[in-house]
mmCIF file of the C-alpha atoms, coordinates in Angstrom:
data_MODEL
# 
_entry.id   MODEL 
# 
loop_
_atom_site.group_PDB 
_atom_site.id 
_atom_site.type_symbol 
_atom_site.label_atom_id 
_atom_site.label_alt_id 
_atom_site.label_comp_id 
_atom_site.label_asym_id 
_atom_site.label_entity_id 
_atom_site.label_seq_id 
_atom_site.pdbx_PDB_ins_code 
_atom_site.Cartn_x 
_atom_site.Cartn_y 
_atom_site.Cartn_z 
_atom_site.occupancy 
_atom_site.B_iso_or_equiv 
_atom_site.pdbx_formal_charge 
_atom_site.auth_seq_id 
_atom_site.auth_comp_id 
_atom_site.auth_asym_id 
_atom_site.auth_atom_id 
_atom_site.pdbx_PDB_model_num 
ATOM 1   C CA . UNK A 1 1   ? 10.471 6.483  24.703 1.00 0.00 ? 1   UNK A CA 1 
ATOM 2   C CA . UNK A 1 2   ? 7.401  7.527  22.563 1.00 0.00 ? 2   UNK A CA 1 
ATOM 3   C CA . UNK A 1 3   ? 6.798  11.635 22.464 1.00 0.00 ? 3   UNK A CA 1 
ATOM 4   C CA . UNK A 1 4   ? 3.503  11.854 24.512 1.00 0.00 ? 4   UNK A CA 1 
ATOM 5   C CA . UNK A 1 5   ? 3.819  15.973 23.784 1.00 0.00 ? 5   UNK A CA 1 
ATOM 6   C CA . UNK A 1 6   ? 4.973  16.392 27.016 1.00 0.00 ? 6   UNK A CA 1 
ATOM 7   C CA . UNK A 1 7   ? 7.932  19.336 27.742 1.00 0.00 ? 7   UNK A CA 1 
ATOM 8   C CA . UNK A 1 8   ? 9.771  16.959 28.913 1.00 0.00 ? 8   UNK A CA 1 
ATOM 9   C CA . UNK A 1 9   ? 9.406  14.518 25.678 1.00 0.00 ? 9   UNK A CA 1 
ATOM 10  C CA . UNK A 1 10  ? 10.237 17.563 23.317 1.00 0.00 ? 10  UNK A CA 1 
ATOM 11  C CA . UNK A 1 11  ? 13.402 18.120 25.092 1.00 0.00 ? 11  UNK A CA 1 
ATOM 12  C CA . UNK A 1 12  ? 14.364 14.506 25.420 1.00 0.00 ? 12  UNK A CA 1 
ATOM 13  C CA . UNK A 1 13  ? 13.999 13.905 22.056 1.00 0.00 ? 13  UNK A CA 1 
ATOM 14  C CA . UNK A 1 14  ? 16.445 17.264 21.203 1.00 0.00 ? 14  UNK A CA 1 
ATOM 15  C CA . UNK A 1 15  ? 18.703 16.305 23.584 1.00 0.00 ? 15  UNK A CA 1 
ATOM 16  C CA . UNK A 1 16  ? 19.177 12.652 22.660 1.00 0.00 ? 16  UNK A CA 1 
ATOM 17  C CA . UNK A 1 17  ? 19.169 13.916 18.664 1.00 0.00 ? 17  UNK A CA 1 
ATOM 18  C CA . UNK A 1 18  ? 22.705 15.379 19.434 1.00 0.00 ? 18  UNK A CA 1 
ATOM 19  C CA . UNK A 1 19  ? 26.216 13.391 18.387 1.00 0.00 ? 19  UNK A CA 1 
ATOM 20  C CA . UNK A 1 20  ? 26.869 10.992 21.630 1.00 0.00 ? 20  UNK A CA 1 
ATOM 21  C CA . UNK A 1 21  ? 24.487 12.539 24.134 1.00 0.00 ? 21  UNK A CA 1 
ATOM 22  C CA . UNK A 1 22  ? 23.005 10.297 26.552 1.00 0.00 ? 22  UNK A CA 1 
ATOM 23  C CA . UNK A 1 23  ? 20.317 10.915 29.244 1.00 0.00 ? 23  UNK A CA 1 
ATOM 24  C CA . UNK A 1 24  ? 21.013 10.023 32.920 1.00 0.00 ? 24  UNK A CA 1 
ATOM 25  C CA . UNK A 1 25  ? 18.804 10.639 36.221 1.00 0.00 ? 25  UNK A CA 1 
ATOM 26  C CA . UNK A 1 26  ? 20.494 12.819 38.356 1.00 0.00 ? 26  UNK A CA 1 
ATOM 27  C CA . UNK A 1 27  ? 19.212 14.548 41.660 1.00 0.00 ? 27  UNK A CA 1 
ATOM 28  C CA . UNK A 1 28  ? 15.574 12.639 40.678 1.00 0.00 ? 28  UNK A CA 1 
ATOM 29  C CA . UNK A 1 29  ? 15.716 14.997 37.258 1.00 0.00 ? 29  UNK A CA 1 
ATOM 30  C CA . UNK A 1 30  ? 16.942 13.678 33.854 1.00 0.00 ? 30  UNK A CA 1 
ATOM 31  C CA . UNK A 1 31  ? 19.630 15.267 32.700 1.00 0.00 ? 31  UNK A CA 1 
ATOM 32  C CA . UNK A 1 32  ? 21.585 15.174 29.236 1.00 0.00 ? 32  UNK A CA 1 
ATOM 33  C CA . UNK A 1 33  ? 25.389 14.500 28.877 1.00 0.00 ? 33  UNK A CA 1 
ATOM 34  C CA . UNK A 1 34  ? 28.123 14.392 26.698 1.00 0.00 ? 34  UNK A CA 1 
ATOM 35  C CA . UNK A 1 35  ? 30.973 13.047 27.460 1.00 0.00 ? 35  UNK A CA 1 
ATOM 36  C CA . UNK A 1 36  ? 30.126 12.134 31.137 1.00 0.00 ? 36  UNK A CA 1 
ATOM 37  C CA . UNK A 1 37  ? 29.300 16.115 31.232 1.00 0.00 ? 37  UNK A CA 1 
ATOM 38  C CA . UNK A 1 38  ? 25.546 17.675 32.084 1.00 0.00 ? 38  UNK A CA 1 
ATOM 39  C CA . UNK A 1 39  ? 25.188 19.972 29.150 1.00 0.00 ? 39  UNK A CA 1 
ATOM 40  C CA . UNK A 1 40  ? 21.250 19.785 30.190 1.00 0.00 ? 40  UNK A CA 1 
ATOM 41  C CA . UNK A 1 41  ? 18.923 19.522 32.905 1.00 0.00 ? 41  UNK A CA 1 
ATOM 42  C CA . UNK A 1 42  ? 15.438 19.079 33.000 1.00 0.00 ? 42  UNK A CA 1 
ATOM 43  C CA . UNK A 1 43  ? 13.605 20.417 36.021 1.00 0.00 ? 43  UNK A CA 1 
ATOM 44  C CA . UNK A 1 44  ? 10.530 20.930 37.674 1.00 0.00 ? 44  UNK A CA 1 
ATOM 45  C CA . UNK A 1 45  ? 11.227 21.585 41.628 1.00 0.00 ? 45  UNK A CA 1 
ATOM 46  C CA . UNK A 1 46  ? 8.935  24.912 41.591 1.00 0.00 ? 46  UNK A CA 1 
ATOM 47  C CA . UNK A 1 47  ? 6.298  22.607 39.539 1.00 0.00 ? 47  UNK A CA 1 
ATOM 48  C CA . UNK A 1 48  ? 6.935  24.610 36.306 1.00 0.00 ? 48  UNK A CA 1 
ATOM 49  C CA . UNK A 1 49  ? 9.028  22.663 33.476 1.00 0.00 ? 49  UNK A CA 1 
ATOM 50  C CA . UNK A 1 50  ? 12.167 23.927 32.953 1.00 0.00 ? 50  UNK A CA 1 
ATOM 51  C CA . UNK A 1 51  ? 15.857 23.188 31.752 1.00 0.00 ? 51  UNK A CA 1 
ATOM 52  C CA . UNK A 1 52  ? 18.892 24.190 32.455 1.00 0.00 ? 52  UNK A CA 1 
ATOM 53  C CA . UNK A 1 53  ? 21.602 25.110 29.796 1.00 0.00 ? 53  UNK A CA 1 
ATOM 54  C CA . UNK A 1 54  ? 25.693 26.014 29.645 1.00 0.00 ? 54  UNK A CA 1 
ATOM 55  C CA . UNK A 1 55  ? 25.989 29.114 27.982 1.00 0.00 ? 55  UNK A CA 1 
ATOM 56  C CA . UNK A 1 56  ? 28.705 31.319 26.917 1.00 0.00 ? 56  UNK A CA 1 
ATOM 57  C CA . UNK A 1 57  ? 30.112 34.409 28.986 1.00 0.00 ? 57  UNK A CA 1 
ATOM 58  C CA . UNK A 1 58  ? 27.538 37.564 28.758 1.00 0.00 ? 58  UNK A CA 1 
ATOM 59  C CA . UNK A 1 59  ? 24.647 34.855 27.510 1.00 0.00 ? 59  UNK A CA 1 
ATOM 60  C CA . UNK A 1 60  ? 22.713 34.298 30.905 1.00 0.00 ? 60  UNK A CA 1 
ATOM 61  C CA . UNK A 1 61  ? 22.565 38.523 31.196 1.00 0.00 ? 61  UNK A CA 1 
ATOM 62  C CA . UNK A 1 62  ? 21.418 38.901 27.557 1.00 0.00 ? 62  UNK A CA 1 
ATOM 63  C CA . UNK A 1 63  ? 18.487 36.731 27.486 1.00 0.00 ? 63  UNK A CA 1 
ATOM 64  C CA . UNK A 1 64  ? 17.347 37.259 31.219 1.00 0.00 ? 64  UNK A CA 1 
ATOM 65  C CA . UNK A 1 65  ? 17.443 40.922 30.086 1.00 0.00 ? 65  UNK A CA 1 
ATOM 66  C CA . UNK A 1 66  ? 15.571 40.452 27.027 1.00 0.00 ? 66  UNK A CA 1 
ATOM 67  C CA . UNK A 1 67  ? 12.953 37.963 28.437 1.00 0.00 ? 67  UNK A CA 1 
ATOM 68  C CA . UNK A 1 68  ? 13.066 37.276 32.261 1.00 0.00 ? 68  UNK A CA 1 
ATOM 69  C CA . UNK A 1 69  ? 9.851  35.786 31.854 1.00 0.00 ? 69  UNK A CA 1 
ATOM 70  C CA . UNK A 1 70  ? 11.203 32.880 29.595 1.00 0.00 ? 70  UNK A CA 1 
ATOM 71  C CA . UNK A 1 71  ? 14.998 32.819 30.872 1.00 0.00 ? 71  UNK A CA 1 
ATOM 72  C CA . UNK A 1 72  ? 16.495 33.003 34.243 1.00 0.00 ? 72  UNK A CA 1 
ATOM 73  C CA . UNK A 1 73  ? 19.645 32.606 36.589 1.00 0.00 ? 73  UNK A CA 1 
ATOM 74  C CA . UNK A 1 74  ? 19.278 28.889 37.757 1.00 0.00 ? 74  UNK A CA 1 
ATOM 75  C CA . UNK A 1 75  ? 20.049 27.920 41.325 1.00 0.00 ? 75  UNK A CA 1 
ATOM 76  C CA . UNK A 1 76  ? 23.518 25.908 41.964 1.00 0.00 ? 76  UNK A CA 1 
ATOM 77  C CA . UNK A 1 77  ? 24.631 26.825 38.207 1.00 0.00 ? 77  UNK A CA 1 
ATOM 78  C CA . UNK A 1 78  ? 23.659 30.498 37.566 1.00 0.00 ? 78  UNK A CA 1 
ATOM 79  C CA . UNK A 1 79  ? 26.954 31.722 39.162 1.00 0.00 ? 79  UNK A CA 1 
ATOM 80  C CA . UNK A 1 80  ? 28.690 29.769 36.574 1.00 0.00 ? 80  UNK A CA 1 
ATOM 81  C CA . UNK A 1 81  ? 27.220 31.489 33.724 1.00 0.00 ? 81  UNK A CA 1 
ATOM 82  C CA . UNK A 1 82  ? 24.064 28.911 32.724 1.00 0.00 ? 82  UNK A CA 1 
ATOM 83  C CA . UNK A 1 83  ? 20.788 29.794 31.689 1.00 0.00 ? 83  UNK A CA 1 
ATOM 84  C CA . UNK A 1 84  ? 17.573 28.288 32.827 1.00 0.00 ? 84  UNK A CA 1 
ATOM 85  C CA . UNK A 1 85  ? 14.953 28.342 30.057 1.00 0.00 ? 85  UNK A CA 1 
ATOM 86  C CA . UNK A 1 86  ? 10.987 28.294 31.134 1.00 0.00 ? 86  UNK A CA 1 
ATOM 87  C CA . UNK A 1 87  ? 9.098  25.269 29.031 1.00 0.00 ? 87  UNK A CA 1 
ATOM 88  C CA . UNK A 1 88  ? 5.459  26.022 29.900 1.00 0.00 ? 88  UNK A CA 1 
ATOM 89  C CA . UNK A 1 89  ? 3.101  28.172 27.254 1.00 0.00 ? 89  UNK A CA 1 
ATOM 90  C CA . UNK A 1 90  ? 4.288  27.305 24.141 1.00 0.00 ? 90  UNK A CA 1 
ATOM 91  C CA . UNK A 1 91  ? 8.377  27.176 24.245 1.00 0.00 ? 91  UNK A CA 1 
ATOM 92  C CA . UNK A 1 92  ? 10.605 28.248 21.464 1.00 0.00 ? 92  UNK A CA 1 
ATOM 93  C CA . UNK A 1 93  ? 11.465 24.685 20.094 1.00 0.00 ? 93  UNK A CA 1 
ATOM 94  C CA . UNK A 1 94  ? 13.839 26.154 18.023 1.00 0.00 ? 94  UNK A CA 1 
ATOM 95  C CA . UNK A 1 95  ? 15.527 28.535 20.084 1.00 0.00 ? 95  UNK A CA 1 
ATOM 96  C CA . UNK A 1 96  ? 15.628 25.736 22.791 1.00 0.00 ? 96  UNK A CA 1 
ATOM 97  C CA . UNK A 1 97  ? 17.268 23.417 19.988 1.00 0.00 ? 97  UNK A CA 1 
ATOM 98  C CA . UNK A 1 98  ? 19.875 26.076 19.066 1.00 0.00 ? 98  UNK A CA 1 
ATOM 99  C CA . UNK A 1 99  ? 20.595 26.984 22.898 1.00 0.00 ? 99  UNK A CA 1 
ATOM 100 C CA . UNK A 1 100 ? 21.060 22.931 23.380 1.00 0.00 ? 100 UNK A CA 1 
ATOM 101 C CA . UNK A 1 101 ? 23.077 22.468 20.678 1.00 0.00 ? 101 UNK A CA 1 
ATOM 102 C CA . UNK A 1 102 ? 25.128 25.525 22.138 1.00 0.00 ? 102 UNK A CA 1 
ATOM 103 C CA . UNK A 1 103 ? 25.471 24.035 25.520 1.00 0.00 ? 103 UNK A CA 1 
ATOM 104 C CA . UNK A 1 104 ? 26.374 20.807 23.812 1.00 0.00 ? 104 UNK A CA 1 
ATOM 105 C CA . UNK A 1 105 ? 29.190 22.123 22.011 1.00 0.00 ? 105 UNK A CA 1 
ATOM 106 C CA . UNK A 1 106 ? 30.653 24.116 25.293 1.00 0.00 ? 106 UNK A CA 1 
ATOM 107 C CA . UNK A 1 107 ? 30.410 20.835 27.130 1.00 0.00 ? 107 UNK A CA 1 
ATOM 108 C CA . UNK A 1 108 ? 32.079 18.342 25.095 1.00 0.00 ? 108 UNK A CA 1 
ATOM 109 C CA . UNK A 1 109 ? 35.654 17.160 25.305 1.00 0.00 ? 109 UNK A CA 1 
ATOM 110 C CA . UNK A 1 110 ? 37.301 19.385 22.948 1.00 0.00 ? 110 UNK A CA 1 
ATOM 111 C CA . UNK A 1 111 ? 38.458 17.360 20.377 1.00 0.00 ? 111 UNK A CA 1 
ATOM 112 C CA . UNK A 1 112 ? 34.858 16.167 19.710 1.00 0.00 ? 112 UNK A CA 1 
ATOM 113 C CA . UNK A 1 113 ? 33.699 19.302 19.380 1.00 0.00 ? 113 UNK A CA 1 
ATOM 114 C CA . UNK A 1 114 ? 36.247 20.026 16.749 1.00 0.00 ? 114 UNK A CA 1 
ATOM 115 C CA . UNK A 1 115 ? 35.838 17.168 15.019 1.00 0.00 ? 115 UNK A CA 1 
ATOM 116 C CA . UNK A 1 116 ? 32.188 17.977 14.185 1.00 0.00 ? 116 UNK A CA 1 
ATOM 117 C CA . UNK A 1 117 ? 33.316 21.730 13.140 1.00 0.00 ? 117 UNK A CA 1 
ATOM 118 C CA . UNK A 1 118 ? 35.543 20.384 10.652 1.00 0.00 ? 118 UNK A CA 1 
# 
């Protein structure tokens, strides 16, 4: 799929850039796996373009408390620690890329995700 600038296209193109992730519509949102696992999902159900991240424990309170403007406690997920990540005026590309990556690595099968420590 070309990158028409789009939110959306940005973070496709991240996503899809990681070892073995794959897209997959899901609840009429893309979302990003690895593994079978979501380690991403896009979504824009209060019309503003956002995705959804894993994080590690104490992330999610970190950077909502240091920018609840750009991060927040996503619906369904929140409770289990993931971050949702605002994508309109001029994201972060590479503090999305980094927090992807991060989710990524939580997400898949272990022995993958040792295998590309090594």
């Amino acid at each position: 799929m070309p990158d028409d600038g789009s939110p959306l296209s940005t973070l496709r193109a991240l996503c899809l850039a990681l070892p073995q992730a794959e897209e997959k519509e899901t609840w009429g949102d893309p979302t990003f796996r690895i593994g079978g696992k979501i380690f991403a999902q896009y979504k824009t159900g209060s019309g503003i373009p956002t995705v959804w991240v894993k994080a590690p424990d104490g992330a999610q309170e970190v950077l909502v408390g240091a920018d609840p403007d750009r991060f927040f406690r996503p619906p369904y997920v929140g409770h289990k620690g993931w971050v949702g990540i605002n994508l309109s005026d001029g994201p972060d590309w590479e503090e999305i890329r980094d927090l992807l990556a991060r989710s990524h690595r939580l997400v898949a099968p272990k022995a993958m995700a040792k295998q590309w420590m090594e």
